[in-house]
TORZA-933965 format. One line per 3 residues: number of its first residue (from 1); for each residue x, y, z of N, C-alpha, C. Coordinates in pm, whole numbers. Layout:
NUM> X/Y/Z/X/Y/Z/X/Y/Z; ...
END
This chain:
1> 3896/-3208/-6118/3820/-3132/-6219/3818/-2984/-6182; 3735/-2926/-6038/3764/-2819/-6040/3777/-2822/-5865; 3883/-2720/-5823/3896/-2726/-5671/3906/-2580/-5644
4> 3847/-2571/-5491/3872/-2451/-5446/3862/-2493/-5265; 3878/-2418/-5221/3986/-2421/-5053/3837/-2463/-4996; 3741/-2455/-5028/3609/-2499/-4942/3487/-2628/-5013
7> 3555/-2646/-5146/3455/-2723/-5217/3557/-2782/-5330; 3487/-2913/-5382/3577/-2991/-5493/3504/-3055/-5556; 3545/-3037/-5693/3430/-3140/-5777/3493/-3240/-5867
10> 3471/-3369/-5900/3541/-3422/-5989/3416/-3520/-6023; 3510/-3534/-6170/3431/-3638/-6282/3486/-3792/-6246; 3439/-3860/-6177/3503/-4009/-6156/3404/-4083/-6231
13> 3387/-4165/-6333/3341/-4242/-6435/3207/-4183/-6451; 3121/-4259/-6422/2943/-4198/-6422/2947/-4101/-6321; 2982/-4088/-6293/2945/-3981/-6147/3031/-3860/-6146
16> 2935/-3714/-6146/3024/-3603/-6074/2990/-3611/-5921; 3120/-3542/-5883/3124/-3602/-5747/3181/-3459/-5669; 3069/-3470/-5554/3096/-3299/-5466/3166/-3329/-5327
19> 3247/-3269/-5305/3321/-3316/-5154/3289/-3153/-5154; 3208/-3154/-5021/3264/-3034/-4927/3386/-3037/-4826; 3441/-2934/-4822/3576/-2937/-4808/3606/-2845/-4678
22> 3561/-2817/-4577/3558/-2757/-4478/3590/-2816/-4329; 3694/-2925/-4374/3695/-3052/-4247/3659/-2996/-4087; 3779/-2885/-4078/3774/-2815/-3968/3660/-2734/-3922
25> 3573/-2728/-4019/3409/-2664/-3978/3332/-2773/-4015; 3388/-2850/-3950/3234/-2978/-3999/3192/-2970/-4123; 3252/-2925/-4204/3215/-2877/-4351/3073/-2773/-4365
28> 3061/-2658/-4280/2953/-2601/-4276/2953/-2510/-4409; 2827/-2493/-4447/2797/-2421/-4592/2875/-2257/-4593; 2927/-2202/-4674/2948/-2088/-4694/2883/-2011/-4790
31> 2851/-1911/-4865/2729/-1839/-4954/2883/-1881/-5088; 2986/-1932/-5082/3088/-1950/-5186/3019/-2072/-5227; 3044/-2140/-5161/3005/-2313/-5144/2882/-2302/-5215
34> 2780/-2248/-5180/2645/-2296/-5235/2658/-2201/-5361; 2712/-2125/-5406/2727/-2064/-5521/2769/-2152/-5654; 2896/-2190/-5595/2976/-2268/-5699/2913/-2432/-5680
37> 2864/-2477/-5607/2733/-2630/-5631/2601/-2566/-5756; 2579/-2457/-5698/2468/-2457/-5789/2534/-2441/-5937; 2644/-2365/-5922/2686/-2373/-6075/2724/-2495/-6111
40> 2759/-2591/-6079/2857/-2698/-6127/2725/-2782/-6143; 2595/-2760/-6091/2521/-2888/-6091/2467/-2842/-6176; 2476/-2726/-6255/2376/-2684/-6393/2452/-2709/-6494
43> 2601/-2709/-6473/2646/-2770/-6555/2657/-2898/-6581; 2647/-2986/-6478/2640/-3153/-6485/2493/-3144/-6565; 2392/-3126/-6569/2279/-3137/-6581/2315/-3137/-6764
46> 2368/-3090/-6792/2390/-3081/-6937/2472/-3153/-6966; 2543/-3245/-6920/2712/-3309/-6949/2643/-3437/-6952; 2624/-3489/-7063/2602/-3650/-7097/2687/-3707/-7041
49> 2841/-3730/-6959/2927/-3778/-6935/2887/-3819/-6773; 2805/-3724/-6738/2748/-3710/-6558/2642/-3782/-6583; 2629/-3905/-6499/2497/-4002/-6502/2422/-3958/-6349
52> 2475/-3936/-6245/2443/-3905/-6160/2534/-3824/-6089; 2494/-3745/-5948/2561/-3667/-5896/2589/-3747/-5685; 2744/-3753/-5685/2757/-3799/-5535/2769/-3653/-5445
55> 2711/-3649/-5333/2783/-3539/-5255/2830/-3562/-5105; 2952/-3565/-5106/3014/-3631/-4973/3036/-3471/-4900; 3130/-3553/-4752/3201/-3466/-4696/3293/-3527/-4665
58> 3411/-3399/-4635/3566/-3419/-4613/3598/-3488/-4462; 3671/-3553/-4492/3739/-3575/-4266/3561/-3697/-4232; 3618/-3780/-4117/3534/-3842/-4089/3413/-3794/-3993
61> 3384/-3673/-3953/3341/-3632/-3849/3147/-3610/-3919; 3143/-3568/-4027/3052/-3526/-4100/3023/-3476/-4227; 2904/-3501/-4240/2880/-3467/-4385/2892/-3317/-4401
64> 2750/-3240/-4342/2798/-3101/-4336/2667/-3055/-4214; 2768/-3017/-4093/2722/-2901/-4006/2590/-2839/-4018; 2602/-2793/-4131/2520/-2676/-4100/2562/-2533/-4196
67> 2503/-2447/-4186/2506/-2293/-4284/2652/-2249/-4153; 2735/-2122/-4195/2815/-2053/-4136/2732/-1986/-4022; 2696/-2012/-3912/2640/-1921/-3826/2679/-1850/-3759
70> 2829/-1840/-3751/2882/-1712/-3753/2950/-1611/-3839; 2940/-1599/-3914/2939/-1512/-4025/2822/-1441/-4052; 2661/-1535/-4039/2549/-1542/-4075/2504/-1408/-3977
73> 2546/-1451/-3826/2561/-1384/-3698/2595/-1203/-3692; 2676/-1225/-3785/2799/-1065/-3788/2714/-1013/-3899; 2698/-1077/-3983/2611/-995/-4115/2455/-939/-4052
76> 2421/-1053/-3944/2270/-1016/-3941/2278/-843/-3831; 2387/-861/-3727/2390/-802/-3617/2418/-633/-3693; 2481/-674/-3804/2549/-540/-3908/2427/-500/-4006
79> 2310/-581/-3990/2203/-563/-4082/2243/-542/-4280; 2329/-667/-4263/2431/-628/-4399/2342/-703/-4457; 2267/-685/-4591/2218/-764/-4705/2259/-903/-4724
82> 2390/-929/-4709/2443/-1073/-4735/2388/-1141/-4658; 2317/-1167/-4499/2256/-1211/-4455/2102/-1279/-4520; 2012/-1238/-4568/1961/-1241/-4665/1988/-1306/-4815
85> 2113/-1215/-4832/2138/-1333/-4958/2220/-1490/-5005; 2202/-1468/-4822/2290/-1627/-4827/2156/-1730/-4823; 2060/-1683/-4767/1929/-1723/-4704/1868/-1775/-4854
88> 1890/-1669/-4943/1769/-1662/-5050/1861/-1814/-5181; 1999/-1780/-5172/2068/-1876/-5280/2099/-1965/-5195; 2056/-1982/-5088/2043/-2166/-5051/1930/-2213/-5043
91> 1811/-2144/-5057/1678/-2195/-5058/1666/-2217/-5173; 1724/-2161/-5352/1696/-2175/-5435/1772/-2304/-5474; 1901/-2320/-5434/1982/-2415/-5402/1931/-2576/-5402
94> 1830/-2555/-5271/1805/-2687/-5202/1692/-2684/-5301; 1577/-2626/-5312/1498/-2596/-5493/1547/-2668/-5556; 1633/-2654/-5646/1695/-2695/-5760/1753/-2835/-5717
97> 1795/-2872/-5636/1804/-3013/-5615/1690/-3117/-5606; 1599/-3043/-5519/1470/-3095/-5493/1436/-3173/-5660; 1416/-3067/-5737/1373/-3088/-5870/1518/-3161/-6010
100> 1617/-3204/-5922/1740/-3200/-5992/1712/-3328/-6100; 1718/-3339/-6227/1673/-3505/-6315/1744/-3560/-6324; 1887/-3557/-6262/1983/-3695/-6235/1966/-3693/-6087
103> 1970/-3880/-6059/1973/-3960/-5980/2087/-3851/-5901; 2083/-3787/-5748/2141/-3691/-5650/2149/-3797/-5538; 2241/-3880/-5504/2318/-3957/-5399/2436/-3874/-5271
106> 2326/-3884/-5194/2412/-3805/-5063/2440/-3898/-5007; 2600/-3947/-4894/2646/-4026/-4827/2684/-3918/-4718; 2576/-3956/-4629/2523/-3886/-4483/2602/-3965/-4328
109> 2692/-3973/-4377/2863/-4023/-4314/2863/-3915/-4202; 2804/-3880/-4091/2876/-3830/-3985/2744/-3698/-3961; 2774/-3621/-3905/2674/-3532/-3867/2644/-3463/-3965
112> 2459/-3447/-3997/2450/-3407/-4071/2317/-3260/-4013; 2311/-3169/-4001/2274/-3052/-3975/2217/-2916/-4034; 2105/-2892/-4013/2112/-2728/-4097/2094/-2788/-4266
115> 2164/-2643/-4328/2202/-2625/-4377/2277/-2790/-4526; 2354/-2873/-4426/2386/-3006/-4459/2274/-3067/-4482; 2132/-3064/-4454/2018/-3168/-4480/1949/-3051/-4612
118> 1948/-2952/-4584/1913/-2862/-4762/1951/-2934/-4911; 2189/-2963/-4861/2196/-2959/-4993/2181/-3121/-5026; 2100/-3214/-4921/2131/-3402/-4903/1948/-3447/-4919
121> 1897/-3421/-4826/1768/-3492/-4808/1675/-3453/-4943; 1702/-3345/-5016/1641/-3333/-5163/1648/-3365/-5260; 1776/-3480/-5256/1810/-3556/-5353/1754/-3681/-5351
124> 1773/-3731/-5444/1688/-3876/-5525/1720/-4016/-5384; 1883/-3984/-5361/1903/-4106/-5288/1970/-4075/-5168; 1963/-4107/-5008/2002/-4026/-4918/2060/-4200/-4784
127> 2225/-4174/-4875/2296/-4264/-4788/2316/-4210/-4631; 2329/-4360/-4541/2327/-4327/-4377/2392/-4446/-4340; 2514/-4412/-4238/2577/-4496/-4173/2603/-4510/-4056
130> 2646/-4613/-3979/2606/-4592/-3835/2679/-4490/-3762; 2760/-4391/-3829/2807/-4320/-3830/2742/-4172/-3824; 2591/-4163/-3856/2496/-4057/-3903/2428/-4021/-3786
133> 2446/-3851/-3731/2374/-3834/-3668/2331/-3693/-3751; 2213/-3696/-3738/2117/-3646/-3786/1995/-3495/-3705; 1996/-3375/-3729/1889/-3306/-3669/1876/-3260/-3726
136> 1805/-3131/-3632/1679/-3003/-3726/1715/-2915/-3584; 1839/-2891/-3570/1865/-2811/-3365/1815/-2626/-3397; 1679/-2598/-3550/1753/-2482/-3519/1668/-2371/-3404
139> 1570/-2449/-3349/1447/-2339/-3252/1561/-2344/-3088; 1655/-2422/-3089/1764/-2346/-3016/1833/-2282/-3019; 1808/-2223/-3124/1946/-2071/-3195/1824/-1961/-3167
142> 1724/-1991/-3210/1602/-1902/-3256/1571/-1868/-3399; 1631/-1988/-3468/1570/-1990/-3598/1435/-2114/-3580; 1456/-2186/-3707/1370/-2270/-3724/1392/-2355/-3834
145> 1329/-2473/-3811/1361/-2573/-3913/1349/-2544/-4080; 1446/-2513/-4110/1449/-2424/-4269/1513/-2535/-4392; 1541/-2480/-4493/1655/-2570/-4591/1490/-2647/-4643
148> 1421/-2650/-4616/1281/-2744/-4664/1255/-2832/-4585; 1274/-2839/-4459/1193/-2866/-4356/1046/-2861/-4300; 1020/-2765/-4360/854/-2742/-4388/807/-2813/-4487
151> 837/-2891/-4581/777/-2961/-4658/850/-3101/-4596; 991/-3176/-4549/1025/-3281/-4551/944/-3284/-4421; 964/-3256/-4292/935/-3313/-4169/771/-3339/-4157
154> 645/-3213/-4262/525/-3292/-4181/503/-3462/-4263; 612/-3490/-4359/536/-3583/-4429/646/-3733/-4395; 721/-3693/-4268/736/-3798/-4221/642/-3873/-4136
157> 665/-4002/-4108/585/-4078/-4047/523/-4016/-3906; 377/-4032/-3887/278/-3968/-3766/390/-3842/-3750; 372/-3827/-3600/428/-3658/-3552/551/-3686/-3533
160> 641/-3820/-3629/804/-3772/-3618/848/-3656/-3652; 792/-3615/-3785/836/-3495/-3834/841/-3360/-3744; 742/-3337/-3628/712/-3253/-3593/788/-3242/-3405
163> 827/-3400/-3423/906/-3442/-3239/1056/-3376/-3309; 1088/-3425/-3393/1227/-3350/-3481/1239/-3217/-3473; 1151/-3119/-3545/1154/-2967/-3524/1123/-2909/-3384
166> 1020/-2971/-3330/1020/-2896/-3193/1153/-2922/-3082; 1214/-3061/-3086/1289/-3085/-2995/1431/-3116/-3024; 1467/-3100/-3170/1597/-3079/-3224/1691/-3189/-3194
169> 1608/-3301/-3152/1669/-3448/-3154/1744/-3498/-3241; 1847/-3578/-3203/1987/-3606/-3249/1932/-3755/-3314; 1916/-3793/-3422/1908/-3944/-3485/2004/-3981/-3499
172> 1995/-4115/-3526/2149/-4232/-3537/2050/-4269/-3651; 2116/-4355/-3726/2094/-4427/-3836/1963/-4484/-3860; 1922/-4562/-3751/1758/-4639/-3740/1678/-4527/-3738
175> 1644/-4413/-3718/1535/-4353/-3680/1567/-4241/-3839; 1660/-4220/-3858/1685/-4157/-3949/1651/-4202/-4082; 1637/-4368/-4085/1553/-4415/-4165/1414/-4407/-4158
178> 1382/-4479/-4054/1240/-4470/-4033/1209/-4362/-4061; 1265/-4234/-4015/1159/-4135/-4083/1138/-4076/-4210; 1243/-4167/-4321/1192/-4126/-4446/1326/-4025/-4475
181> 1410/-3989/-4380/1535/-3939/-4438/1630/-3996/-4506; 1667/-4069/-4446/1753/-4168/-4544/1680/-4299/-4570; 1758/-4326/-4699/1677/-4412/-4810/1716/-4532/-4837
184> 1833/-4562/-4754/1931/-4663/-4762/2013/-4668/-4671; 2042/-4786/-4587/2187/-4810/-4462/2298/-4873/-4549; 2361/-4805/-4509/2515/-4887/-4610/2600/-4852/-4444
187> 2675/-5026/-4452/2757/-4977/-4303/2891/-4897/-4369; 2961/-4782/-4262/3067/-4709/-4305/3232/-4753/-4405; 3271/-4870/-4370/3339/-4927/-4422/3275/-4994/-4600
190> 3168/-4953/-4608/3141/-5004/-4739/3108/-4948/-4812; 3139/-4770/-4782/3164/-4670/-4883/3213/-4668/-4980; 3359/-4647/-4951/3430/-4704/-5099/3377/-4758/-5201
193> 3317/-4882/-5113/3304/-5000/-5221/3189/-4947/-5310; 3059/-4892/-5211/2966/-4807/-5290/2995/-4733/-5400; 3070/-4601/-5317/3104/-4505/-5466/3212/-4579/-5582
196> 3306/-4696/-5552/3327/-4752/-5686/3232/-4809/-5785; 3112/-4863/-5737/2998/-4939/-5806/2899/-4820/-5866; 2929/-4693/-5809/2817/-4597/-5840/2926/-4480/-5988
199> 3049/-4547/-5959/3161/-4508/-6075/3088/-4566/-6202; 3054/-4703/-6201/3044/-4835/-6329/2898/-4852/-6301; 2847/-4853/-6250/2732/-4915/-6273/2630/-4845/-6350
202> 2556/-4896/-6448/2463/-4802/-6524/2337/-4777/-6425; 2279/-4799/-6347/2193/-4838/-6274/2201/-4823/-6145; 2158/-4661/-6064/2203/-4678/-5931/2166/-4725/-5800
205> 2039/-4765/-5855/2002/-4842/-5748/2022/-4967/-5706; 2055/-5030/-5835/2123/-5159/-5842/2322/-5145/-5751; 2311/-5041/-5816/2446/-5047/-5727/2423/-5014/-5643
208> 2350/-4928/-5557/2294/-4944/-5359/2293/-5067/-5299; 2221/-5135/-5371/2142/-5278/-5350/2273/-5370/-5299; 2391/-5337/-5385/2482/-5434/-5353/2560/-5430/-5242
211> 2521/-5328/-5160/2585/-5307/-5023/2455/-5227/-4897; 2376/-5265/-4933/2271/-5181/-4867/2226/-5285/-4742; 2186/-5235/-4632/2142/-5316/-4526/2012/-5300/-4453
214> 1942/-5353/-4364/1883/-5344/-4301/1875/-5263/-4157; 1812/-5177/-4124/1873/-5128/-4002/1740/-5125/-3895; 1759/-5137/-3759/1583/-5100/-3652/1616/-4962/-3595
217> 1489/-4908/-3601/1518/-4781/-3547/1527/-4801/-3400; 1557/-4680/-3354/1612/-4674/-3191/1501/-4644/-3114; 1479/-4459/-3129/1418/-4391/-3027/1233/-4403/-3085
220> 1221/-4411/-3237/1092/-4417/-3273/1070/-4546/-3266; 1158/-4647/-3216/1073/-4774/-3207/1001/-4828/-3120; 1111/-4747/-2990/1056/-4780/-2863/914/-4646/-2836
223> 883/-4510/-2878/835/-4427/-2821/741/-4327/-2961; 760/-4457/-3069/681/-4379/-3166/482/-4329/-3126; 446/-4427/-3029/332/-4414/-2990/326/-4272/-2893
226> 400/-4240/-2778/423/-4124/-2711/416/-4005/-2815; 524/-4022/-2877/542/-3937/-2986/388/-3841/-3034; 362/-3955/-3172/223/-3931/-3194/112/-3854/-3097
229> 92/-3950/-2985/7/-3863/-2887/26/-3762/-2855; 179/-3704/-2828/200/-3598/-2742/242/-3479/-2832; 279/-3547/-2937/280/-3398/-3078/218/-3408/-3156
232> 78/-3489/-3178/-7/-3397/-3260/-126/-3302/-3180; -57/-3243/-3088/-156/-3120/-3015/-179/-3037/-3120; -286/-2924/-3093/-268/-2799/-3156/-208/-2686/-3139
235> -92/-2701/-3074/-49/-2569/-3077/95/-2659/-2995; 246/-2507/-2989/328/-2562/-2924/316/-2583/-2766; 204/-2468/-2754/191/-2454/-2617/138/-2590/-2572
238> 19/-2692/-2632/-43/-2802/-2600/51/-2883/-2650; 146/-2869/-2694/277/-3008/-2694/325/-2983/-2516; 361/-2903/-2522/450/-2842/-2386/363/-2930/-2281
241> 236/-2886/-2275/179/-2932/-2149/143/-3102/-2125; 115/-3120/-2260/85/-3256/-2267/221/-3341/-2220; 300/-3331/-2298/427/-3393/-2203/447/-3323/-2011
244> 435/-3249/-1967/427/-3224/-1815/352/-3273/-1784; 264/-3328/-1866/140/-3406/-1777/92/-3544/-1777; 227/-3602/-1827/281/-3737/-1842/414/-3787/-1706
247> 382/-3862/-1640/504/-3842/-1557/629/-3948/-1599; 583/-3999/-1720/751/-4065/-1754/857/-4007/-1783; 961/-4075/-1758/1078/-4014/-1769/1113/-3927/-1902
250> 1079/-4065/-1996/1109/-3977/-2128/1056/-3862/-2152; 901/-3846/-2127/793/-3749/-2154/863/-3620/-2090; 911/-3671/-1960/931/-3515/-1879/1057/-3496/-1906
253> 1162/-3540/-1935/1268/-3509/-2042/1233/-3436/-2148; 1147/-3481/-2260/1146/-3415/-2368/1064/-3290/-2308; 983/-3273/-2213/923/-3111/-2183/1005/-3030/-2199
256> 1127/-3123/-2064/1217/-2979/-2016/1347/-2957/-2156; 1351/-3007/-2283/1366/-2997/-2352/1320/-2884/-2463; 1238/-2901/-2492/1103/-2836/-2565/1085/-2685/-2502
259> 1071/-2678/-2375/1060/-2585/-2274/1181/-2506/-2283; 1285/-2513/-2346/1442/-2466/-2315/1464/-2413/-2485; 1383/-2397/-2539/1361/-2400/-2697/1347/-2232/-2679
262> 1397/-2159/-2800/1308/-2035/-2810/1157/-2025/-2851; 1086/-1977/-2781/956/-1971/-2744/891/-1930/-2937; 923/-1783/-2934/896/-1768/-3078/940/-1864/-3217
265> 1024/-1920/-3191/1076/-2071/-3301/1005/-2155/-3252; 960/-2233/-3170/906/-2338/-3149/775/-2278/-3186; 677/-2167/-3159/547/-2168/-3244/539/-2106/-3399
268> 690/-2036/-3424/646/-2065/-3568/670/-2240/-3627; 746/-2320/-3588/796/-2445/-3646/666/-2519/-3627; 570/-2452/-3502/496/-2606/-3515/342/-2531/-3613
271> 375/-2420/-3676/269/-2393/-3759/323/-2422/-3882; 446/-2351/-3887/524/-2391/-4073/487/-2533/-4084; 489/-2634/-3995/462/-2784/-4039/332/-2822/-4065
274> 237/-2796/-3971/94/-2793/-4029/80/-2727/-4137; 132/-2607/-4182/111/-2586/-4308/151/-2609/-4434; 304/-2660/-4381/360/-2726/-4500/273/-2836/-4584
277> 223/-2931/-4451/143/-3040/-4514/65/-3072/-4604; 6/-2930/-4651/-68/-2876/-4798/-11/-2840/-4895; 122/-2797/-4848/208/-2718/-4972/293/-2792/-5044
280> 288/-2721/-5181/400/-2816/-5245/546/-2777/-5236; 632/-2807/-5276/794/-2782/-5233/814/-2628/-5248; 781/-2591/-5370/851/-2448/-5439/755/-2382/-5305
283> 642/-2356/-5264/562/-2314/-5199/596/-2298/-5055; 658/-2406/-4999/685/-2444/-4882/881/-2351/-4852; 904/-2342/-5015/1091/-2267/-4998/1001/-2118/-4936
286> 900/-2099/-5030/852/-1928/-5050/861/-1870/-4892; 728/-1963/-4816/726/-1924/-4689/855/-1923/-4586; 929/-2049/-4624/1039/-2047/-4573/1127/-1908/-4554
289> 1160/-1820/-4663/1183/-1708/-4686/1137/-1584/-4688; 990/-1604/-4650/909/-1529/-4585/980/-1487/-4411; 961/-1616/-4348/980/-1645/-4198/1140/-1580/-4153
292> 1252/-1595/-4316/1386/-1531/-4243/1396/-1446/-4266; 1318/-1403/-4361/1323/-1227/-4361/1285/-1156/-4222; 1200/-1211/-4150/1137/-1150/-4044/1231/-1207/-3863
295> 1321/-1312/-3900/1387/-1344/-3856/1498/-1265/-3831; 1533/-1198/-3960/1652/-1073/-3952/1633/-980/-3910; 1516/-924/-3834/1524/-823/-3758/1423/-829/-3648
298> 1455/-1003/-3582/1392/-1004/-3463/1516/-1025/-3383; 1490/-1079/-3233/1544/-1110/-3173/1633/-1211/-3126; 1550/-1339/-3159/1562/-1461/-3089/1697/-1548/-3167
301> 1749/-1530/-3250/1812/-1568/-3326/1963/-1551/-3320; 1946/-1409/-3294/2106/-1306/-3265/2142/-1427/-3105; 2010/-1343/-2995/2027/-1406/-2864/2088/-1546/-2870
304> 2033/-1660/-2949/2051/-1765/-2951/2182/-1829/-3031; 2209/-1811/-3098/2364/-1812/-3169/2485/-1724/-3073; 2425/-1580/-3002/2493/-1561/-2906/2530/-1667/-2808
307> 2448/-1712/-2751/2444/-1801/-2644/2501/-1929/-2677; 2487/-2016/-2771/2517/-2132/-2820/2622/-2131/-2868; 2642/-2066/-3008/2785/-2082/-3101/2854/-1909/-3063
310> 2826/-1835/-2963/2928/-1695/-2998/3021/-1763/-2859; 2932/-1698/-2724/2982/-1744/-2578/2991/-1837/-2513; 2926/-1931/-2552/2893/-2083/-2567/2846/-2057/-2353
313> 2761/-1978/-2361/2744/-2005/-2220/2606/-2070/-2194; 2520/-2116/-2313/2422/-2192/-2301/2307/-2099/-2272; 2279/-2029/-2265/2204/-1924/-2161/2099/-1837/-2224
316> 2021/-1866/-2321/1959/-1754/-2402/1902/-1677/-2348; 1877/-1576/-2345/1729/-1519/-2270/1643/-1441/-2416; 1583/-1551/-2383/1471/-1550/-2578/1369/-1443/-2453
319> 1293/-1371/-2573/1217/-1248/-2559/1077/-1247/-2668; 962/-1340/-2642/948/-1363/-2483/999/-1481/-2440; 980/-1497/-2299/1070/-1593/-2255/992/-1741/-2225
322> 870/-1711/-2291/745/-1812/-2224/672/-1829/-2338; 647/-1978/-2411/504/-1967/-2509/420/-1903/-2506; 369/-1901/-2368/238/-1793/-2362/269/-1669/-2358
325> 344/-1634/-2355/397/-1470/-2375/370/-1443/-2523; 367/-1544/-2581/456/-1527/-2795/303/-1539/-2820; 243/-1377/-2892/94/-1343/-2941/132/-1421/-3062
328> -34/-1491/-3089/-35/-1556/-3233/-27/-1422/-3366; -53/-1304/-3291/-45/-1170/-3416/51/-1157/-3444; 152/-1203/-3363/302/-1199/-3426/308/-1317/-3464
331> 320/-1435/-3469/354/-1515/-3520/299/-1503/-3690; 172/-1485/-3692/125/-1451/-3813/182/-1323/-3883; 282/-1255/-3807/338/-1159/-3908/441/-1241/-3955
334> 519/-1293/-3903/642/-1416/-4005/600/-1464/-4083; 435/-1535/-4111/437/-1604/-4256/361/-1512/-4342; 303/-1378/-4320/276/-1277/-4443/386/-1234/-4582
337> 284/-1268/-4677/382/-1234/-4789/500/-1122/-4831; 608/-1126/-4892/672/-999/-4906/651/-948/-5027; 737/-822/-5024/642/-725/-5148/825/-841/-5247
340> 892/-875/-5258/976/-944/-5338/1015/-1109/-5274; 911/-1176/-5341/903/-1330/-5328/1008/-1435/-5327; 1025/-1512/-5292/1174/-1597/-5371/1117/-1626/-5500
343> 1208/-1638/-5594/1171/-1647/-5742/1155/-1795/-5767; 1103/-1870/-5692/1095/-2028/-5719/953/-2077/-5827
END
């Protein structure tokens, strides 16, 4: 139907159907990519011929990565506007899906990240195979859990939502259910068979149903109680300590985890979530875009994408370098309003 070198769309019976097309980047988002989805899905929205919308990814490795973070990187370091306006038309993006009135079926086939959980977890139906690994890694760059993360993670089950953003934990399939991300296990080999039934079938849940499975979660099954206890503190700093002051393995794992986080991302993430918990979606994009505006001309972010995806030497040196260093007066300057809102 229509193709271009990073994205593809076609009409296969009931279904328009989105392949991101970026094999060799894990299929990570580009400001092209989310341009031409949002157009094509305003146009499905009108096309009686489109009963629902699929959105895959290319190559077996994953659904999609994540946003370009290096590009994202060079624009922010150049203080170029596009930084910003990649920020603002993928928040409106993942918006407009959120609210999309055809049945939106993501098949969450391989790593899914960033940016990849914006344009998937806001849709109606959110396929997972044992193939699915799943995060929120971004308070190790020195961002923060964005794409609508502030509204999906506090309203997962007890403080999963909030063990996810602070500690950027990797899910497999079971936990990725359990927490309300995905909506359905279909094992990998029974894709196909899926999206042929989601071609013909008037009814898409009925066609899930016919290949859908049962799955147990992993890490929240064994440690959902830890969890709970040890992240619903008040603050990031009382997550931090409460796990050091546990001497199990897991507990003191996830510290020195948590602890290795940028200091300023981990206490805005664990306030955006308490506050999300009141807010409604459009509300929860606003602040979201509040927080990267102020993101673009801090620190922790450049440092951290330096360190991770530029030199890959692991090594941030976030500024400050300690929770207790990071004043709550700054933190409260990231979620103050701007004088030009997202238009949601």
């Amino acid at each position: 139907m229509t193709t271009s070198n990073e994205i593809v769309f076609s009409l296969e019976g009931k279904s328009g159907v989105v392949t991101l097309n970026r094999e060799r980047a894990l299929n990570a988002l580009t400001v092209g990519m989310v341009r031409s989805l949002d157009a094509q899905l305003r146009a499905w929205e009108t096309d009686h011929r489109v009963k629902r919308i699929i959105i895959e990814g290319a190559g077996d490795k994953a659904f999609c990565a994540g946003g370009d973070i290096r590009q994202l990187y060079d624009w922010g370091l150049a203080m170029d506007p596009r930084f910003l306006d990649f920020y603002r038309e993928e928040y409106l993006l993942n918006t407009y899906i959120k609210h999309y009135p055809k049945p939106y079926v993501a098949l969450l086939d391989g790593i899914v990240m960033g940016g990849g959980v914006g344009v998937s977890v806001h849709g109606s139906h959110r396929i997972v195979t044992e193939a699915t690994i799943f995060a929120m890694p971004e308070t190790g760059i020195g961002l923060f859990p964005d794409v609508g993360g502030t509204y999906f993670l506090p309203r997962c089950p007890g403080e999963t939502g909030m063990y996810i953003g602070l500690t950027g934990a990797r899910l497999k399939a079971g936990d990725t259910m359990y927490a309300g991300v995905g909506t359905h296990f279909v094992p990998k080999e029974r894709l196909p068979d899926l999206k042929r039934a989601l071609k013909t079938f008037a009814d898409v849940d009925e066609a899930i149903q016919q290949y859908a499975q049962a799955v147990d979660p992993e890490t929240f099954g064994r440690h959902r109680g830890a969890i709970d206890r040890h992240f619903l503190q008040n603050s990031a700093e009382d997550v931090l300590a409460s796990l050091k002051s546990n001497p199990s393995e897991w507990a003191q794992k996830q510290a020195a985890v948590v602890a290795s986080k940028s200091p300023t991302s981990q206490k805005i993430c664990h306030r955006q979530l308490r506050d999300g918990l009141t807010l409604d979606f459009n509300a929860c994009m606003r602040l979201e875009y509040r927080i990267v505006n102020r993101v673009f001309t801090g620190h922790d972010f450049f440092e951290g994408t330096r360190a991770v995806v530029i030199d890959k030497d692991m090594a941030p040196q976030w500024q400050p370098a300690s929770l207790s260093a990071v004043r709550n007066e700054d933190i409260n300057a990231y979620f103050e309003p701007l004088d030009e809102e997202l238009a949601v």
